[in-house]
C-alpha positions in Angstrom: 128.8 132.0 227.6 125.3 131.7 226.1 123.4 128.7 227.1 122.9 125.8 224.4 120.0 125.3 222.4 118.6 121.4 222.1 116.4 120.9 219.3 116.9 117.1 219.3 114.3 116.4 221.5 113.0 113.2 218.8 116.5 111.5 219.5 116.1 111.8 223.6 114.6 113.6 225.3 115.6 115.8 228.9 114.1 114.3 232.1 111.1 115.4 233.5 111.3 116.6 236.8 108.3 114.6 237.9 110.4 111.4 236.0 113.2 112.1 237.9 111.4 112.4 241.3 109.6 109.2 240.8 113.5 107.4 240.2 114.5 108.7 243.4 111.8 107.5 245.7 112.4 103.9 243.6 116.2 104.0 244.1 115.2 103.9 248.0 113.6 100.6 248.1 115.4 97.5 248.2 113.1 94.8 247.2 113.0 92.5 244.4 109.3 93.1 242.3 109.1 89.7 242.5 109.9 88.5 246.3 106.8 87.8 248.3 108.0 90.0 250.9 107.1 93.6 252.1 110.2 95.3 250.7 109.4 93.3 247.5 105.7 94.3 247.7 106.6 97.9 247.5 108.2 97.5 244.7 106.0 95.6 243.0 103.7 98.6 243.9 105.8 100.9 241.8 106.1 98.5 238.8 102.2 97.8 238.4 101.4 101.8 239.3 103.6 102.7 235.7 101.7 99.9 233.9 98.4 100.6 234.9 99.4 104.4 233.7 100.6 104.0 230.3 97.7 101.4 229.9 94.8 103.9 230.4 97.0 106.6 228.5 96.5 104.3 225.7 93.4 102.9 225.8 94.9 99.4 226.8 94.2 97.2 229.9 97.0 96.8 232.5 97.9 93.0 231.5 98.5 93.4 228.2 101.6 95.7 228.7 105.0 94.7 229.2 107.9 96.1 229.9 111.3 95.8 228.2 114.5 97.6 228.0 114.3 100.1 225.2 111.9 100.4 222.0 113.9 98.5 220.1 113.6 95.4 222.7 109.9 96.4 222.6 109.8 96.2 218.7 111.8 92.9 218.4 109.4 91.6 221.1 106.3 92.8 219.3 107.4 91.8 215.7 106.9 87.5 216.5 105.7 84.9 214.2 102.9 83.0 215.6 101.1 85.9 216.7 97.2 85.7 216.3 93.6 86.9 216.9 90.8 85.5 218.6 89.4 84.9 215.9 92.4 83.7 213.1 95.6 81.6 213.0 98.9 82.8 213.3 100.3 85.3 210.9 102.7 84.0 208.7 104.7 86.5 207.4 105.6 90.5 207.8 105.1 93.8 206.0 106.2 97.0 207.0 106.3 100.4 205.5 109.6 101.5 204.2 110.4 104.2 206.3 110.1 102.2 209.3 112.8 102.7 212.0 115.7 100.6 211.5 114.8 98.0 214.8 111.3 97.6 212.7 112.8 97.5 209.7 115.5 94.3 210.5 112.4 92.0 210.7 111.7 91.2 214.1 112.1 87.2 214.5 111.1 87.0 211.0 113.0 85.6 208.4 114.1 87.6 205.4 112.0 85.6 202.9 109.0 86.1 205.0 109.6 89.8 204.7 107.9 92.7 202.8 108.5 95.8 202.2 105.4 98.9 202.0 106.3 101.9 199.1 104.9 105.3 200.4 104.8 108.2 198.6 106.3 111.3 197.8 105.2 113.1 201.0 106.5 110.0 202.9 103.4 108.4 203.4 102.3 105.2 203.2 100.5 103.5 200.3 97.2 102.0 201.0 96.8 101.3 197.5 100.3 99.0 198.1 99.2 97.3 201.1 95.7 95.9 200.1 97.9 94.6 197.1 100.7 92.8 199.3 97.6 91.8 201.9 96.1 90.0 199.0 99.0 87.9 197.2 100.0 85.8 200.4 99.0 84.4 203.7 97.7 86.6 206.6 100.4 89.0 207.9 101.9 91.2 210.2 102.1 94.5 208.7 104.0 97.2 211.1 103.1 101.0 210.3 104.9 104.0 212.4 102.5 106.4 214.1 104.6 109.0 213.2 108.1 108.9 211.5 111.2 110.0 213.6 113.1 111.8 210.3 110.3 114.1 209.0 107.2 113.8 211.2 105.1 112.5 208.9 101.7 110.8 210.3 100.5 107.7 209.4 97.2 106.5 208.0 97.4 103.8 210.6 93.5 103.4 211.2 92.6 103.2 207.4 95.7 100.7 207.1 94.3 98.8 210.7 90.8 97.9 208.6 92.7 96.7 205.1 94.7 94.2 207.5 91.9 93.2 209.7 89.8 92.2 207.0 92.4 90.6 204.8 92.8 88.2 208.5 96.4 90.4 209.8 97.3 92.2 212.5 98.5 95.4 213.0 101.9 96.8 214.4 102.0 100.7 215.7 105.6 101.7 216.5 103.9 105.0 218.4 107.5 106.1 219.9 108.0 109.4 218.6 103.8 110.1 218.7 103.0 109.6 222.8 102.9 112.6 224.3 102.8 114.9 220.7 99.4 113.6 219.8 96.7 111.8 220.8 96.9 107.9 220.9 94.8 105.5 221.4 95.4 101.7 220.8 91.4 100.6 220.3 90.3 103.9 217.9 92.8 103.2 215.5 92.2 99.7 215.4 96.4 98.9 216.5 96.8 95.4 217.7 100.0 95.9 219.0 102.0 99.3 220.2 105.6 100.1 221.3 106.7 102.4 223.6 110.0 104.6 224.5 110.2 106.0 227.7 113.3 108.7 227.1 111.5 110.3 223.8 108.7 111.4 226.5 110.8 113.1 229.2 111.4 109.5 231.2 114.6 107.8 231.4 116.6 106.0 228.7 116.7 102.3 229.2 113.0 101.5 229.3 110.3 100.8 226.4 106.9 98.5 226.3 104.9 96.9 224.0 101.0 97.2 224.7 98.2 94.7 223.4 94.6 95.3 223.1 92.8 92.3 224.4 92.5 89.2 223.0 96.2 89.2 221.2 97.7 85.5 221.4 101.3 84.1 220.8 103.8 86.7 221.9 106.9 84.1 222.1 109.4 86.0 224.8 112.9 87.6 223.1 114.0 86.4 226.7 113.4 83.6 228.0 114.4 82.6 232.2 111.8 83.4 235.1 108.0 84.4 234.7 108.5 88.4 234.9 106.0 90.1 232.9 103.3 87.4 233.0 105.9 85.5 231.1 106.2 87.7 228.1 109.8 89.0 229.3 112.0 87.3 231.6 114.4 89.2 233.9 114.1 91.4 236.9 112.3 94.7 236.2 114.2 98.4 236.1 111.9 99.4 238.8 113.2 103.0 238.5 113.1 103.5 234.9 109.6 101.9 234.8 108.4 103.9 237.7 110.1 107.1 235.6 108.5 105.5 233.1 104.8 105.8 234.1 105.6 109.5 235.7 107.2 110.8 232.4 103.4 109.3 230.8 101.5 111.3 233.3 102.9 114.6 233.2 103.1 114.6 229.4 99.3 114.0 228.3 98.1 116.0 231.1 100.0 118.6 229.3 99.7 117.5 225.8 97.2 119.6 224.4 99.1 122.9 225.4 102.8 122.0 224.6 101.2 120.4 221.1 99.6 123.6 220.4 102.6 125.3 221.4 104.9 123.6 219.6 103.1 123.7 216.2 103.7 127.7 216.6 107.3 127.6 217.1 107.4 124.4 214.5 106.2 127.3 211.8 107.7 130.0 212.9 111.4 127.7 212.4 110.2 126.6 209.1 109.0 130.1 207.9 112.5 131.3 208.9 114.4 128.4 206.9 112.5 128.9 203.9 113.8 132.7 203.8 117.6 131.7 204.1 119.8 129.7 201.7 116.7 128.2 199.3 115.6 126.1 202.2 113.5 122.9 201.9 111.1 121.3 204.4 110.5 117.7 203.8 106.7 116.2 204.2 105.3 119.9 204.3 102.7 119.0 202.2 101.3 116.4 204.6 99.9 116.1 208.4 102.8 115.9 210.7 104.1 116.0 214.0 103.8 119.6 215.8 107.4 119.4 216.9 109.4 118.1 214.0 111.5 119.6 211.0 113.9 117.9 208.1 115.1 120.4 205.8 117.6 120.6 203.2 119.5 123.1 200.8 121.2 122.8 197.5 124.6 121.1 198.2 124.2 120.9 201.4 126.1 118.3 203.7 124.0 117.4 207.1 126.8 116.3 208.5 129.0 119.6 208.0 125.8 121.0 208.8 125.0 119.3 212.4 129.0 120.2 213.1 128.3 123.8 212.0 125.2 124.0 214.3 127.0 122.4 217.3 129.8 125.2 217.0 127.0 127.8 217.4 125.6 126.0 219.8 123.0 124.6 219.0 122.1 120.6 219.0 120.9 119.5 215.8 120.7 116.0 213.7 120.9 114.6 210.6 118.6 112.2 211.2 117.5 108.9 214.0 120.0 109.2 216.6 120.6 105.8 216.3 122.7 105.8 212.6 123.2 110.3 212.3 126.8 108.8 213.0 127.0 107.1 209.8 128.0 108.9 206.6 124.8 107.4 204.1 121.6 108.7 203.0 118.9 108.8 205.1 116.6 105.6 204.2 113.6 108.0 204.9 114.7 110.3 201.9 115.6 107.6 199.8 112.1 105.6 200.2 110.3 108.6 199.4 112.4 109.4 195.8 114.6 111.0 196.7 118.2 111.4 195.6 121.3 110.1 197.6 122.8 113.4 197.5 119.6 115.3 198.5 119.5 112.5 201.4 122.5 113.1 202.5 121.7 116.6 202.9 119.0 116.4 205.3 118.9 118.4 208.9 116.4 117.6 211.4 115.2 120.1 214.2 113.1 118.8 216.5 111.0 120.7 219.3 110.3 120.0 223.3 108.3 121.5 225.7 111.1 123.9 227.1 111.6 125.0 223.6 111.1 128.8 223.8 111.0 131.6 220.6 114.5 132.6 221.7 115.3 129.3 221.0 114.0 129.1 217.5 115.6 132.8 216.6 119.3 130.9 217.6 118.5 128.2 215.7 117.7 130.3 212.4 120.4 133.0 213.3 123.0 129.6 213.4 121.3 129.0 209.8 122.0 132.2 208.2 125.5 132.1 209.4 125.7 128.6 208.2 123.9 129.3 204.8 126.7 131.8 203.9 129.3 129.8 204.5 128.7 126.4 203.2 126.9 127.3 200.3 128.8 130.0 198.8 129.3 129.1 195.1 
């Protein structure tokens, strides 16, 4: 039986052996992080080891990340009223661009009347034009911009929309999930006050995420509040394993990023050169800088969820979308923020790319296509 072909890799991600190693040595000490101890030291060891790595991955400095229990944790944490600069009061309300993932999207510990909403363009893009308008009718805010959007790829403007908030007295919000490890990222160049982190979309285990701060970042209120763990920013005993996975997963990707990137972009090309051939194939966002790894695509009439079954049954892992609603039978808010209509929504497929993705995988994939294509679009 031939083996199966994962091209999913933006919903999770397979553990990296060097993730996995770092688990197992964790899972052998029994210490509390917090205990004064020597059994507690050592793990302490591990926990501050993963921060200080993600921090210099980023740009950041080792006390201004935390640790929480999955991005969307990370994001609720990030998104706080009452957060402020050195140098201005507490913002008082939040934007965010409308093809935000859903955890961004719900607010944070905002209330609904203190949120905004960010139009982006065709290409799924968002509008500067629309921010320095929303930046000037109100009080300073929070505005929250992906890096790089999960459903189409698309990159961000994130340091041109960093200098419209900072002058206008905001702060900035990265969600940089699905960009660690694809791309370069770092929290000080593109002027992000704020960044949040996913450890299973990097080849780490599921279950952990951060938030990371560049200096000088006041008023993160906790999500949960009980001892002092994470310089009292997030209570409860730390997932020393997943964090120590954590910071491995970090390492081994950007020591390899520029190769798997490069690698990626190929074999992102060569899947979107085959689509277009087959079945009057559309790529979403092609006209626009995106992610080296990441393809939504559509056909006339085409159903993504008869579609991701079709795939599955030729073996090959597909989505119709975040991982975290492809269950549900509704447009993808992506889509519909960038004009499109329900029903081409609703016909969007997403292939995404890893670095164990090989050509042979790419052919299956487009060979599953054609099949697929005469099929479900006959007539």
């Amino acid at each position: 039986m031939p083996t199966r072909v994962y091209l999913d890799w933006n919903a999770t991600t397979p553990l990296r052996p060097e993730a996995l190693a770092a688990i197992l040595a964790a899972y052998d000490l029994i210490g509390n992080p917090s205990s004064v101890h020597a059994e507690g030291r050592d793990a302490r060891r591990l926990v501050e080891e993963a921060r200080a790595t993600l921090a210099a991955s980023v740009g950041a400095q080792p006390r201004n990340v935390v640790f929480t229990s999955s991005g969307t944790e990370a994001n609720a944490l990030a998104l706080a009223p009452g957060l402020r600069s050195p140098s201005g009061g507490p913002v008082e309300r939040l934007l965010v661009s409308a093809v935000e993932h859903a955890s961004v999207l719900s607010g944070g510990r905002f209330p609904s009347d203190k949120l905004g909403l960010i139009e982006v363009t065709r290409s799924g893009v968002v509008d500067l034009d629309r921010i320095r308008a929303l930046l000037k009718d109100g009080p300073p805010a929070l505005v929250s911009i992906m890096a790089a959007n999960n459903e189409t790829g698309a990159l961000q403007p994130v340091a041109e929309a960093a200098s419209l908030v900072h002058e206008a007295g905001g702060l900035l919000h990265v969600d940089a999930i699905q960009a660690l490890g694809k791309m370069p990222f770092d929290i000080n160049s593109i002027g992000a006050d704020l960044a949040t982190f996913s450890a299973h979309k990097i080849g780490g285990p599921k279950g952990v995420g951060a938030v990371v701060m560049r200096d000088g970042i006041n008023g993160l209120e906790p999500v949960l509040r009980g001892g002092g763990q994470e310089l009292n920013r997030r209570a409860g005993t730390e997932n020393v394993a997943g964090i120590a996975g954590f910071g491995a997963a970090v390492k081994a990707a950007l020591e390899a990023l520029p190769e798997d990137a490069s690698r990626m972009a190929s074999l992102r090309d060569l899947l979107e050169n085959g689509l277009r051939g087959i079945a009057g194939a559309t790529i979403f966002a092609e006209d626009t800088s995106r992610l080296p790894n990441t393809v939504l695509f559509t056909a006339p009439s085409l159903k993504a969820e008869t579609a991701v079954i079709g795939f599955d049954l030729e073996g090959v892992a597909v989505s119709s979308g975040s991982a975290c609603s492809s269950g549900k039978v509704q447009p993808s808010h992506v889509l519909s923020a960038m004009g499109y209509d329900p029903a081409v929504a609703q016909g969007a497929v997403r292939l995404s790319l890893g670095w164990s993705t090989e050509p042979d995988d790419i052919n299956r994939a487009l060979e599953a296509w054609r099949k697929l294509g005469n099929t479900l679009l006959k007539g």
